[in-house]
Structure formats: structure tokens, C-alpha cells
MIDO-330126 format. One record per residue: residue in three letters; x, y, z of N, C-alpha, C in turn. Coordinates in steps of 0.2 Angstrom, whole numbers, padded with zeros to 4 digits. Layout:
% MIDO-330126
ALA;X;Y;Z;X;Y;Z;X;Y;Z
...
This chain:
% MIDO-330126
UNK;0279;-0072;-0073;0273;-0074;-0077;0275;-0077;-0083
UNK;0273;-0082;-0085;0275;-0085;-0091;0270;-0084;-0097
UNK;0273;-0080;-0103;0269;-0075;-0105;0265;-0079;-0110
UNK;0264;-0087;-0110;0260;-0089;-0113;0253;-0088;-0111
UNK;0251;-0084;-0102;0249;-0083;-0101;0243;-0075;-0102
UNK;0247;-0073;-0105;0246;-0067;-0108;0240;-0069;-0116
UNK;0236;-0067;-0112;0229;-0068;-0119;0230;-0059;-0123
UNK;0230;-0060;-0131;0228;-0053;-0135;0220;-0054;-0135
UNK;0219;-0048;-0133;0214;-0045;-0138;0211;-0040;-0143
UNK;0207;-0040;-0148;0209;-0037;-0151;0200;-0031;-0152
UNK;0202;-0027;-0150;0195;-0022;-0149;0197;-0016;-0156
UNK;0190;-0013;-0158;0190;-0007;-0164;0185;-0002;-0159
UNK;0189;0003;-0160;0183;0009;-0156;0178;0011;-0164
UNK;0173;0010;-0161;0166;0012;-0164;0165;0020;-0163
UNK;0165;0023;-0168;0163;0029;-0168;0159;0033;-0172
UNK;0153;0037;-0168;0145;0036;-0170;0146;0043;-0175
UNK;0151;0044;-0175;0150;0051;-0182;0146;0049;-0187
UNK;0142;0052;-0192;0139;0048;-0196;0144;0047;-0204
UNK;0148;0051;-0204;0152;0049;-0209;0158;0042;-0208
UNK;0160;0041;-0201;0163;0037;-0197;0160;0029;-0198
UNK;0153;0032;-0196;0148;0027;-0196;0148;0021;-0203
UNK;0147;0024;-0209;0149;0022;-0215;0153;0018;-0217
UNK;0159;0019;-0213;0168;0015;-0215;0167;0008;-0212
UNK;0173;0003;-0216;0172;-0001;-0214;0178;-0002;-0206
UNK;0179;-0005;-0204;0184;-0004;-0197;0191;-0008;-0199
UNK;0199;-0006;-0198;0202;-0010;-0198;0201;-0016;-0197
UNK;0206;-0022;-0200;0206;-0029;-0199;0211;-0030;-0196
UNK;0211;-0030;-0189;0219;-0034;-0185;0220;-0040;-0184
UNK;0225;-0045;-0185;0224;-0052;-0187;0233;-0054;-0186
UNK;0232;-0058;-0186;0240;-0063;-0185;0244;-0061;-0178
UNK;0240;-0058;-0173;0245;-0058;-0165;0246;-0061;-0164
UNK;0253;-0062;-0162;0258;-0064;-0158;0263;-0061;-0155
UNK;0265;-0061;-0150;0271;-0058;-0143;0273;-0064;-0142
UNK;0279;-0061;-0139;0288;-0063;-0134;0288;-0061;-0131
UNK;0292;-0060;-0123;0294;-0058;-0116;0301;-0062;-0116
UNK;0305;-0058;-0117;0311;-0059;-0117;0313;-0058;-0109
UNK;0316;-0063;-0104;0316;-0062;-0098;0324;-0060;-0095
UNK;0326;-0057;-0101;0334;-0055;-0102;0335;-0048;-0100
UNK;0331;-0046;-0106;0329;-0039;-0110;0324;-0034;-0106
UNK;0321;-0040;-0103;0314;-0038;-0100;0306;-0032;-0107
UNK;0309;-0036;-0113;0305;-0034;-0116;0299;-0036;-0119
UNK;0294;-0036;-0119;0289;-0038;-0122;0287;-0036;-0131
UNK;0288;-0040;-0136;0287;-0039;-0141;0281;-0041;-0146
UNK;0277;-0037;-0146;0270;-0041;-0148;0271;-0037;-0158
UNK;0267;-0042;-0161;0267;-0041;-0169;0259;-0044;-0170
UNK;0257;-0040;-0177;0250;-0037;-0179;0252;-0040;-0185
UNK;0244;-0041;-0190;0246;-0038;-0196;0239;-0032;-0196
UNK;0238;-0027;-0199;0233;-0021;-0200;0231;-0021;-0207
UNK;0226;-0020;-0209;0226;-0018;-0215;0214;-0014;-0214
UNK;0215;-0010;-0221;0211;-0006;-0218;0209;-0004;-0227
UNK;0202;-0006;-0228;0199;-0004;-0236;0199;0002;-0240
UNK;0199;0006;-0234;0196;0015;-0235;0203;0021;-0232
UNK;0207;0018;-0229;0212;0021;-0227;0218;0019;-0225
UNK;0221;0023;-0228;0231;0021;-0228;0234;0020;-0222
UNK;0233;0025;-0216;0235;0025;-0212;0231;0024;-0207
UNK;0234;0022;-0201;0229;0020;-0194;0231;0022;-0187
UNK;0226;0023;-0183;0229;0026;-0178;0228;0017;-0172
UNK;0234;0015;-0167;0235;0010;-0167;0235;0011;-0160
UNK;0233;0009;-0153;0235;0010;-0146;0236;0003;-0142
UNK;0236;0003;-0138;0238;-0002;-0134;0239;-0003;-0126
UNK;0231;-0007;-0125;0230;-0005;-0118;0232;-0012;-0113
UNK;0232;-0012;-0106;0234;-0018;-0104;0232;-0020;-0097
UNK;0229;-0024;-0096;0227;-0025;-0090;0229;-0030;-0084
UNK;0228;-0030;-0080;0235;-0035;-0074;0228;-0038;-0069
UNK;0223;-0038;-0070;0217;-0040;-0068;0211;-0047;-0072
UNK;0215;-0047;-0076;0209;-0051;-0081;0204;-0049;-0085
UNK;0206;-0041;-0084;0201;-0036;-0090;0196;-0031;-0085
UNK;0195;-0033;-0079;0191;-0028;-0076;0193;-0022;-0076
UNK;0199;-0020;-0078;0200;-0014;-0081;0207;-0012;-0084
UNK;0209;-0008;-0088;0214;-0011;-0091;0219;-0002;-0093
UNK;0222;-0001;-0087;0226;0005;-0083;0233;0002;-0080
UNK;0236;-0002;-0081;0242;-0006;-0079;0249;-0001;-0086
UNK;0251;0002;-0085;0253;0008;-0088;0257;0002;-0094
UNK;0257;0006;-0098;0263;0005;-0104;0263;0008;-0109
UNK;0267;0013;-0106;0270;0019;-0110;0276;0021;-0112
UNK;0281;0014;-0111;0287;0015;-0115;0288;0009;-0120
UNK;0282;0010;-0125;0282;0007;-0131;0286;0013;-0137
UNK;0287;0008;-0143;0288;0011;-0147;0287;0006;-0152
UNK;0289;0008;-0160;0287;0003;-0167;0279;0007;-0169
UNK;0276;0003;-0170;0271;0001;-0174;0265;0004;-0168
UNK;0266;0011;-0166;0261;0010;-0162;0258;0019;-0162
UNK;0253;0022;-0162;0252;0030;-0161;0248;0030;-0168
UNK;0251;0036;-0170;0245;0042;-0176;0251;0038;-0184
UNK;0244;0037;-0185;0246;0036;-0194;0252;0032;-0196
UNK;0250;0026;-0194;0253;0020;-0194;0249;0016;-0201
UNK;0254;0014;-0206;0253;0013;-0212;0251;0003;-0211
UNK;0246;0004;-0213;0242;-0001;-0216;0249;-0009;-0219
UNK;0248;-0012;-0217;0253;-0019;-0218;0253;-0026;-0214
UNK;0258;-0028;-0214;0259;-0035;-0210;0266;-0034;-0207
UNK;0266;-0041;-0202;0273;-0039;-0197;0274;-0033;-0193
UNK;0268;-0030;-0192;0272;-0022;-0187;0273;-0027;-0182
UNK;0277;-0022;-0176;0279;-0024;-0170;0280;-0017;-0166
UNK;0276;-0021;-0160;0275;-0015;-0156;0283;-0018;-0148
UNK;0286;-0013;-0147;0291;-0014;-0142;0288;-0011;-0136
UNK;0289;-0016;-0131;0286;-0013;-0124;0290;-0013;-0118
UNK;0295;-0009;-0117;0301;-0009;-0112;0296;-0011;-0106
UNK;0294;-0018;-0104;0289;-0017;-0098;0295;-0018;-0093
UNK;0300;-0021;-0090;0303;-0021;-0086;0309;-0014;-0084
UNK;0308;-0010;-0088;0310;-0003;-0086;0307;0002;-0086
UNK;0301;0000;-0087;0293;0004;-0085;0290;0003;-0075
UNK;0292;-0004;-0076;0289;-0006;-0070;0293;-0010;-0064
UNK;0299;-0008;-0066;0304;-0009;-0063;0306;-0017;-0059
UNK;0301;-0022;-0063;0304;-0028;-0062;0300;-0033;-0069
UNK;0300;-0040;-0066;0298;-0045;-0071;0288;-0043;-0072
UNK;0284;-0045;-0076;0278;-0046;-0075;0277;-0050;-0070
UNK;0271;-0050;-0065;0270;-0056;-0060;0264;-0056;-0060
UNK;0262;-0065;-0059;0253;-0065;-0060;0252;-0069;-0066
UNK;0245;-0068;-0068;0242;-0073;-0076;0238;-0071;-0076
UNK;0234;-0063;-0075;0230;-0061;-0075;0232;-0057;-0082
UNK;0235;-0057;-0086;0235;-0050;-0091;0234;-0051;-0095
UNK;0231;-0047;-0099;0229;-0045;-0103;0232;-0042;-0108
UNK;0233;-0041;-0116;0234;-0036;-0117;0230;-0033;-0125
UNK;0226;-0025;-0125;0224;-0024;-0128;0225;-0022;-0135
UNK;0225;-0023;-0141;0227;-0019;-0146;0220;-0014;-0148
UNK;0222;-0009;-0149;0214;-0005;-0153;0216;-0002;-0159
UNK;0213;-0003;-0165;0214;-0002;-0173;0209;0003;-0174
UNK;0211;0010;-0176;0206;0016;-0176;0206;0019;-0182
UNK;0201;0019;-0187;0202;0023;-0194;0200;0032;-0193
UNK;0197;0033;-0188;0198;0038;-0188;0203;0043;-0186
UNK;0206;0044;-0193;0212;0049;-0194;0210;0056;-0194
UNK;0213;0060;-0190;0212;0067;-0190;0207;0067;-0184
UNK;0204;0064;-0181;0200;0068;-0178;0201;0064;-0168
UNK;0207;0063;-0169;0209;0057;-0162;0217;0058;-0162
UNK;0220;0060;-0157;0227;0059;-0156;0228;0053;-0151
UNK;0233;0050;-0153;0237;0043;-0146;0241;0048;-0141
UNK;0243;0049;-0136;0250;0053;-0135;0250;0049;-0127
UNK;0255;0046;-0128;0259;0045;-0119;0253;0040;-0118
UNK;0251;0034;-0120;0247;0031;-0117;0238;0031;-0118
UNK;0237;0038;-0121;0230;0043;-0119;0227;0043;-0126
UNK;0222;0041;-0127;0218;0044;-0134;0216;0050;-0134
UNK;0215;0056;-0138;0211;0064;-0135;0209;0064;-0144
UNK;0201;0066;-0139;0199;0069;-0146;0201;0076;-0146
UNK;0197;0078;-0154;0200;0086;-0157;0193;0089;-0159
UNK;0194;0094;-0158;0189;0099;-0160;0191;0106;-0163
UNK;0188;0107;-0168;0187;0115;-0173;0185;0119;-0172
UNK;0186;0123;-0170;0183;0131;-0167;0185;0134;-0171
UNK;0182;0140;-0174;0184;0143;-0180;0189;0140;-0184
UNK;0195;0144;-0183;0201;0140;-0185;0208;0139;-0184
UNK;0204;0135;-0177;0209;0132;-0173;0206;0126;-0169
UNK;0210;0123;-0169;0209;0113;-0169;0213;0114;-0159
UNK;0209;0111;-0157;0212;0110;-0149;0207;0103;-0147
UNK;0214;0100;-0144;0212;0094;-0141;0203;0097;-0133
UNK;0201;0090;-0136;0193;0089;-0132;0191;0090;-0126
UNK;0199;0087;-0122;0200;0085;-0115;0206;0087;-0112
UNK;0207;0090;-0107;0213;0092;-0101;0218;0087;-0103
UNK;0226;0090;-0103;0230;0083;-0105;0230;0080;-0097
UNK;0234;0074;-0096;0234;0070;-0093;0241;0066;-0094
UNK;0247;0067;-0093;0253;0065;-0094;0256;0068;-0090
UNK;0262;0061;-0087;0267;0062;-0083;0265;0058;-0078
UNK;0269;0059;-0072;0270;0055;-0064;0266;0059;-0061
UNK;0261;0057;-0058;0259;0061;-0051;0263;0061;-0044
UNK;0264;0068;-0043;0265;0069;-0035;0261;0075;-0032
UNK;0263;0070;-0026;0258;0076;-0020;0261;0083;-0019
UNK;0253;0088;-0021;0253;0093;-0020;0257;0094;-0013
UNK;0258;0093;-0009;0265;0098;-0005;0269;0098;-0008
UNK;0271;0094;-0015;0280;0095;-0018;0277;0098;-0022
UNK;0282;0103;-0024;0285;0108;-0032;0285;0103;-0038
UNK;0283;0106;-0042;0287;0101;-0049;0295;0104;-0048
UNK;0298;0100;-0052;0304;0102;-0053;0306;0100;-0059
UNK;0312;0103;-0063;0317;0101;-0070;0321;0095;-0070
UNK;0316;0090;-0069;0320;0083;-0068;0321;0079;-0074
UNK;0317;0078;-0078;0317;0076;-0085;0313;0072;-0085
UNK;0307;0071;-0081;0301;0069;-0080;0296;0073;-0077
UNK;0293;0072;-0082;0286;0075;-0083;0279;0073;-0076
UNK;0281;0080;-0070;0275;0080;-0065;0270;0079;-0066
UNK;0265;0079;-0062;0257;0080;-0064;0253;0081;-0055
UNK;0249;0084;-0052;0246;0084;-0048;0238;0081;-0050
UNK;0235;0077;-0044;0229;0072;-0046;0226;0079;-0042
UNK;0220;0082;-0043;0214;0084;-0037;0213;0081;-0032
UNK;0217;0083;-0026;0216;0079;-0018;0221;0073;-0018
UNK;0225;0074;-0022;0230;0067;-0021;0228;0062;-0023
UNK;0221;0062;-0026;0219;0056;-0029;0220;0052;-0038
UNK;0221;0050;-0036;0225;0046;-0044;0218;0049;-0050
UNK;0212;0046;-0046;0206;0042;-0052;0206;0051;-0055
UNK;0208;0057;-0050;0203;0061;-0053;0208;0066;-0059
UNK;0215;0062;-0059;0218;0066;-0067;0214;0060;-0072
UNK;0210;0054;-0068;0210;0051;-0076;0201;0053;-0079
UNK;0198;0056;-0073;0191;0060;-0075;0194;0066;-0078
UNK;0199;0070;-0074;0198;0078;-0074;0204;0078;-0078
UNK;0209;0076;-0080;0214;0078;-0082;0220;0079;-0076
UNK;0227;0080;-0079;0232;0083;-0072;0230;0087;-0072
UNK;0235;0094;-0065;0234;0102;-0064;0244;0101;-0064
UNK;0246;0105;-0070;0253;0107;-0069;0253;0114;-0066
UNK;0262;0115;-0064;0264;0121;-0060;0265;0124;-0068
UNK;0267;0130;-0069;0266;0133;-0076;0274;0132;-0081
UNK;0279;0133;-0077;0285;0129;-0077;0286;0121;-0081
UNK;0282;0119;-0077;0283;0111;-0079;0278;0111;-0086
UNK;0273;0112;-0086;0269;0115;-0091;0271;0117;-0097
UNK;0276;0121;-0094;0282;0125;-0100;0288;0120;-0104
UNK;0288;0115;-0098;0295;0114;-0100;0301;0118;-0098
UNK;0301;0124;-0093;0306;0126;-0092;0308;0131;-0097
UNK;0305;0133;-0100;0305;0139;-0107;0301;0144;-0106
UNK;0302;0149;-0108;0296;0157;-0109;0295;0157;-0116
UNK;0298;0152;-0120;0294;0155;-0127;0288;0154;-0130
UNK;0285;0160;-0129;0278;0159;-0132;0275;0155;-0136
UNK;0271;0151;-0135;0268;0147;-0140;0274;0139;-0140
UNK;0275;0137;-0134;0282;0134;-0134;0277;0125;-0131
UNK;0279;0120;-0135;0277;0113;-0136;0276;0111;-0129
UNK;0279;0115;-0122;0279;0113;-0117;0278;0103;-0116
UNK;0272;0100;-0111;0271;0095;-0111;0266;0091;-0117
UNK;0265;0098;-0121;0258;0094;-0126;0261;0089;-0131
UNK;0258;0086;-0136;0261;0082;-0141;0265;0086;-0145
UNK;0268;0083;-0151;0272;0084;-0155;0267;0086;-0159
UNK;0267;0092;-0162;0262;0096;-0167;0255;0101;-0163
UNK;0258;0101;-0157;0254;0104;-0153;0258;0108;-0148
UNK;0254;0115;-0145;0255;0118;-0141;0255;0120;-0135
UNK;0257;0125;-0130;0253;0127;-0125;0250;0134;-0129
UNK;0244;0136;-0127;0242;0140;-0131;0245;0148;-0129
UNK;0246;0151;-0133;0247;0159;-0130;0243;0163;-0130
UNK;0245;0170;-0126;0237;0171;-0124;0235;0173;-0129
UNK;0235;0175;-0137;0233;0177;-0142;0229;0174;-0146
UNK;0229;0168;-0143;0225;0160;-0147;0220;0161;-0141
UNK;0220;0162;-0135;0216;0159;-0130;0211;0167;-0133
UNK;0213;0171;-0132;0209;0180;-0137;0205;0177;-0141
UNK;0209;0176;-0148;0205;0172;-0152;0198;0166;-0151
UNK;0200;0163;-0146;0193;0157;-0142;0189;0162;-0141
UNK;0192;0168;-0139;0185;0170;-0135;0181;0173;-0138
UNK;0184;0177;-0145;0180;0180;-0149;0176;0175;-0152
UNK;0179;0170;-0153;0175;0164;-0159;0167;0163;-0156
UNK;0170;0163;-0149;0163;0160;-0146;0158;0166;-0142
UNK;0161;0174;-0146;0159;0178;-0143;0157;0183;-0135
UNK;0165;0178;-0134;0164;0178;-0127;0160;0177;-0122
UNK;0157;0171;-0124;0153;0167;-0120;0156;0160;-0116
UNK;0157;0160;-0111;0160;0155;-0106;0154;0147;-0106
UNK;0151;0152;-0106;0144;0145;-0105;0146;0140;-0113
UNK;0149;0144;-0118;0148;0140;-0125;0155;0134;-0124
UNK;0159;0138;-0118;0167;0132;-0119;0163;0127;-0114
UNK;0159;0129;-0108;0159;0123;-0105;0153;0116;-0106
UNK;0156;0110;-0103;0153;0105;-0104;0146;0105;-0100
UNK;0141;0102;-0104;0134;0103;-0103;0134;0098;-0094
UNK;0131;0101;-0092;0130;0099;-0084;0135;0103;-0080
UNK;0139;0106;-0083;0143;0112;-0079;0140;0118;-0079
UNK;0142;0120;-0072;0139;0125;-0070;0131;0127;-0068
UNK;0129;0135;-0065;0123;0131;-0063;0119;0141;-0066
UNK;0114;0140;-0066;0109;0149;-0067;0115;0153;-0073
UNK;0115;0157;-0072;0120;0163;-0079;0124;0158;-0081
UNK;0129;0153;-0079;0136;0151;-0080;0134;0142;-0081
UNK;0127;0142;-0083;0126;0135;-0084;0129;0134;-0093
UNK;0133;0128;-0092;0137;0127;-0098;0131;0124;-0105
UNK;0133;0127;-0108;0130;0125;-0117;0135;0121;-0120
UNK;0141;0121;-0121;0144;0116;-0123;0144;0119;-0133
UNK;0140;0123;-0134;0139;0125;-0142;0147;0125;-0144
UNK;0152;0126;-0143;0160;0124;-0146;0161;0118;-0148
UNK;0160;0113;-0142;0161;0106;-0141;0168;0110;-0139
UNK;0169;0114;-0134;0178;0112;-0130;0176;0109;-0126
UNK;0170;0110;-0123;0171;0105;-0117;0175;0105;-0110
UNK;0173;0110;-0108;0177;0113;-0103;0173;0110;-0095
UNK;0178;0105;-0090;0176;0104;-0086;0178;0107;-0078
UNK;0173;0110;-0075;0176;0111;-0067;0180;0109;-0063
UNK;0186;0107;-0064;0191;0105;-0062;0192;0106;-0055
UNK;0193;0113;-0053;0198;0116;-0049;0204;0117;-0050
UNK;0209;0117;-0045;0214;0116;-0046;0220;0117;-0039
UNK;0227;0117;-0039;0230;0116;-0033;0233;0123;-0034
UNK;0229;0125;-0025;0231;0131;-0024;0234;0134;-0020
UNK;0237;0131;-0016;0243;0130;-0011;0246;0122;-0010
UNK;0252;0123;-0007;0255;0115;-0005;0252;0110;-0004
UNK;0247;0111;0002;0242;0108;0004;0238;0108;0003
UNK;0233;0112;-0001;0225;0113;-0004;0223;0114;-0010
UNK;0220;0109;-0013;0216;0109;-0021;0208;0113;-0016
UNK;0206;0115;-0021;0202;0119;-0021;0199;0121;-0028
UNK;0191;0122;-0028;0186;0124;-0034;0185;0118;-0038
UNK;0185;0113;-0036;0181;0106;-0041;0174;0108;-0039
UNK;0174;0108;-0046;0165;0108;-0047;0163;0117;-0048
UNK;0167;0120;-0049;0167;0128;-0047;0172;0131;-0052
UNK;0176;0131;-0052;0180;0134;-0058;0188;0128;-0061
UNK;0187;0133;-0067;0194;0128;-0071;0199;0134;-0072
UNK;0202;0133;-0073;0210;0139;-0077;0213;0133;-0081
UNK;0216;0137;-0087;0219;0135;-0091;0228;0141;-0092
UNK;0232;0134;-0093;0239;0139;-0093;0240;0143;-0099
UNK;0241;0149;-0100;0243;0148;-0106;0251;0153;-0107
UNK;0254;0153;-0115;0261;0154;-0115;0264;0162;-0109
UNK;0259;0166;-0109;0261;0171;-0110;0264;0175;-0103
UNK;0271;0176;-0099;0271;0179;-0094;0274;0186;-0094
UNK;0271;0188;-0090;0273;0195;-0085;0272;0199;-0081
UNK;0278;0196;-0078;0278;0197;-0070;0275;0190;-0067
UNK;0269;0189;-0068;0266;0181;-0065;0265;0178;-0072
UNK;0265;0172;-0073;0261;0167;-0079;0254;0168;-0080
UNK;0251;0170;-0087;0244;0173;-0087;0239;0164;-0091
UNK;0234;0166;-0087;0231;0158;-0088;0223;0162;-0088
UNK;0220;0157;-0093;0211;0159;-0095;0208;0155;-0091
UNK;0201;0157;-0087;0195;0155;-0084;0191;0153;-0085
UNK;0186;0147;-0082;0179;0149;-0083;0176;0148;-0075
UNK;0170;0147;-0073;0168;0148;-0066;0160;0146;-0068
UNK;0158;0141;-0062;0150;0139;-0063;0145;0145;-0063
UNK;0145;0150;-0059;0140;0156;-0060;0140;0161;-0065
UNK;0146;0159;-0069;0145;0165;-0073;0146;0163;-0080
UNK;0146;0169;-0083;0148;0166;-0091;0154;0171;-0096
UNK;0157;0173;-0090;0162;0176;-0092;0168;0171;-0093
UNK;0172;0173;-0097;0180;0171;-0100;0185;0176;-0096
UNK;0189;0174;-0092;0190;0177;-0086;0199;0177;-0091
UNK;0202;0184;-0091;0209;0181;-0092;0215;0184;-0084
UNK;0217;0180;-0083;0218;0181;-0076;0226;0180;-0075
UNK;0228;0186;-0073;0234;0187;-0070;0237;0189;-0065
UNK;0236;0185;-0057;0235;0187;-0054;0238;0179;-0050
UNK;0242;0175;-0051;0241;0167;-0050;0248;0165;-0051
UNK;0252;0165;-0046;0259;0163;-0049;0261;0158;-0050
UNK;0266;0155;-0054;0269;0149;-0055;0267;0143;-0054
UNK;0266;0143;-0045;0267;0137;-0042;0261;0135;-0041
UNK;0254;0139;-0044;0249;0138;-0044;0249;0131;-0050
UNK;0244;0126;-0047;0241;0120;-0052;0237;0121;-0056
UNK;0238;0122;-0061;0231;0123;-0068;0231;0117;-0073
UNK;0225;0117;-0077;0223;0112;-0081;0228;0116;-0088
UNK;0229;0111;-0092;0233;0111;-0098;0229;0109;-0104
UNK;0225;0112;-0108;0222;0112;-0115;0227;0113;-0122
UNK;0230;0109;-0126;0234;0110;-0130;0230;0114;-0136
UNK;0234;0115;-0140;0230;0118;-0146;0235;0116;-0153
UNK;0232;0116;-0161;0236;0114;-0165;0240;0118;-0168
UNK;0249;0116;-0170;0251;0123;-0173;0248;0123;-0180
């Protein structure tokens, strides 16, 4: 691909909060990239600057279609790119694409996205992903299931390989990028029992223990219907969504072979084991907050991080 053919585009996500609504939007301006066909590196440079705030949250999407959709991974960046990237000129975003994708770029169809976001604090970048954040009493947990790592089929184990597993619901790709992955509790862990341990979440963030997941429940009184997302569930166990956690019927993988409960319940992992790994629930019919110990290891559950 001869990267002249590589168009920038430069997009601002709009966000409807009303104090958000107020700001004016980053100004990204002066791109330009390189494809070093040596290095296999991609080097693209910004300038950002932004009236109302110092710092800026910065991502970058890319497309291999001409924009129809824009999921062509590039996730081994670094520089100038995530949370609270300071407002200037000449950043430079580094994008190891030929040892992401294991050869040269092919084609003339690509695109690549920059997105300049001022909303600081309430949006994380990690691995690729934006996730919004939401305050529950007081505690701050991401909005949505994380969604990081390599997918493989539910008949293999995660393993200690030093890449991060992920199982899709049914083997299917699209349904970690609606529902989020399902990890084994291990991989989840990262291979640690320390409670309250960073496992796969961001840096500044957790797997939750179960004394935080306690805590959720008192906040919301013990209502299940308040963590789930509205059109979840149906009669007693119809979700209200009053937290804004946002909790989606997932399912999850519950033998080698078989995902099971999309549309029907979710589990969440969390730090604490004995004897099995102990994970929180919820369920369409009902409105209870289920804490469940009963579910070993190899079971696939959804990952909700929380803030230390």
C-alpha cells in the first residue's frame, strides 16, 4: 500500500451532557504520517490544542474499507495517544502496524481516524476501547463489560501465555464488541489471588472484590433491576437502569462447548476466592443481586472494572 494513499480524518465525539454541551471541542490540525516500510512503522503527528482544558483524551480508529467501518485493530500504538494527553503541537502517535498484523498494509482503502475528546474524567481510552464511567455512591466503575485481548474458542482454556484471552458469546466476534468478552476468572486475575488485584482492567482500575461488589448492592438497595440496562429483563426483573451501571444480559460460557443465558442472566467476576472464585449476578426474572459461589474457574464470566 503506498501510504499516500492513506487519507486522515479528523472526527470530535459530541457529547450530550449539558455541561459538556457548553465546551468548545478540541482543534486537531496539521496531520501528517509515514510508513516506514523497513520498521514497518506507521507514524502519524497532530497538533491539538483545546480553550477550556489542558489535557485531552486522544484515540485512533482505522479502517481497511474506506470507512464502512472502522475495526482494523491498532492497538500497538504508543506516544501521543489515551487519557490526558496535554494540549500542543508535533505529538506523534507510533503504530507498530506490521507487528500487529503480521505483514505490510495491503490495499488503498484506509483510512485513519483521529478522535480529540475534552471530556476528561468521565471516558477512559484502554487497548483500543473508549468506556464511559459512572458514580455510584462512591465508587466510579466503568459503564460497559471490558472487552480486551484475543478471542478464542470456547473449547480452549485461557492460559498464562502473556496474552490476554477473551471468549466472544458463540464464537462469534461481533458479540464481545455489543456484549463485551466472557474471561475464565484466572485470566481475569492475571494469575494472582490478590484481592482487589488490577488483573486485565486499566491501570487505575480494578477487578472488583467482593466487598465493593457488597457495597453496589447496598447503594442500590439491593435492587438488581436498578444495575440493569433498560429493555433488560422482563415482569419483577425488568431493568430500570436508576444507577446507570448498565448491566447487560450477556450470558456467558459454561462449558467447552456451550455459551449459555444471552438474554437471561449476566455474572460478573469478582476478586474473592474460596474454594471456587466468587462472582455477582443478575437474571431477567428477578430483581435480586445474586452472590454466587458455586461456579468454578473455567466458567466465562463478564469483567466490570471499578476505580481504586
Amino acid at each position: 500500500m503506498n501510504i499516500k494513499n492513506i487519507y486522515i480524518f479528523l472526527s470530535l465525539i459530541i457529547c450530550f451532557n449539558l455541561y459538556i454541551a457548553q465546551n468548545t471541542h478540541p482543534t486537531v490540525s496539521n496531520v501528517s504520517h509515514s510508513y516506514n516500510s523497513t520498521t514497518g512503522v506507521v507514524t502519524v503527528t497532530y497538533d491539538v490544542a483545546d480553550g477550556e482544558e489542558n489535557t485531552i483524551n486522544v484515540l485512533m480508529e482505522v479502517s481497511s474499507d474506506g470507512g464502512a467501518s472502522f475495526d482494523y485493530a491498532c492497538t500497538q500504538v504508543s506516544g501521543a495517544i489515551g487519557e490526558n494527553i496535554a494540549e500542543g503541537t508535533g505529538k506523534t502517535i507510533i503504530w507498530n502496524h506490521d507487528a500487529e498484523h503480521g505483514a505490510a498494509p495491503v490495499g488503498s482503502n484506509f483510512i485513519i481516524k483521529i478522535v480529540a475528546d475534552d471530556v476528561v474524567g468521565d471516558q477512559i481510552y484502554y487497548e483500543g476501547t473508549v468506556y464511559n464511567t459512572i458514580t455510584i455512591g462512591t465508587q466510579v466503575w466503568l459503564k460497559e463489560n471490558l472487552d480486551v485481548g484475543t478471542m478464542i474458542q470456547g473449547s480452549n482454556n485461557m492460559g498464562n501465555n502473556e496474552t490476554i484471552e477473551k471468549y466472544c458469546y458463540g464464537n462469534d466476534p461481533s458479540n464481545c464488541e455489543s456484549y463485551g468478552g466472557l474471561y475464565q476468572w484466572d485470566e481475569a486475575m492475571q494469575y494472582t489471588t490478590t484481592q482487589g488485584a488490577q488483573g486485565i482492567c486499566p491501570n487505575g482500575w480494578h477487578i472488583p472484590t467482593l466487598a465493593e461488589f457488597e457495597e453496589l448492592k447496598t447503594t442500590v438497595n439491593s435492587d438488581g433491576n436498578a444495575l440493569k440496562a433498560i429493555g433488560q429483563g422482563t415482569g419483577n426483573g425488568e431493568g430500570t437502569n436508576t444507577s446507570g451501571f448498565s448491566a447487560l444480559l450477556v450470558g456467558y460460557r459454561y462449558t467447552a462447548t456451550t455459551f449459555s443465558g444471552l438474554g437471561i442472566a449476566t455474572n460478573f467476576w469478582s476478586t474473592f476466592y474460596s474454594f471456587v472464585p466468587y462472582c455477582v449476578g443478575v437474571n431477567q426474572s428477578y430483581s435480586d443481586i445474586n452472590i454466587i459461589n458455586w461456579l468454578d474457574q473455567y466458567f466465562g464470566n463478564s469483567v466490570r472494572c471499578v476505580q481504586n
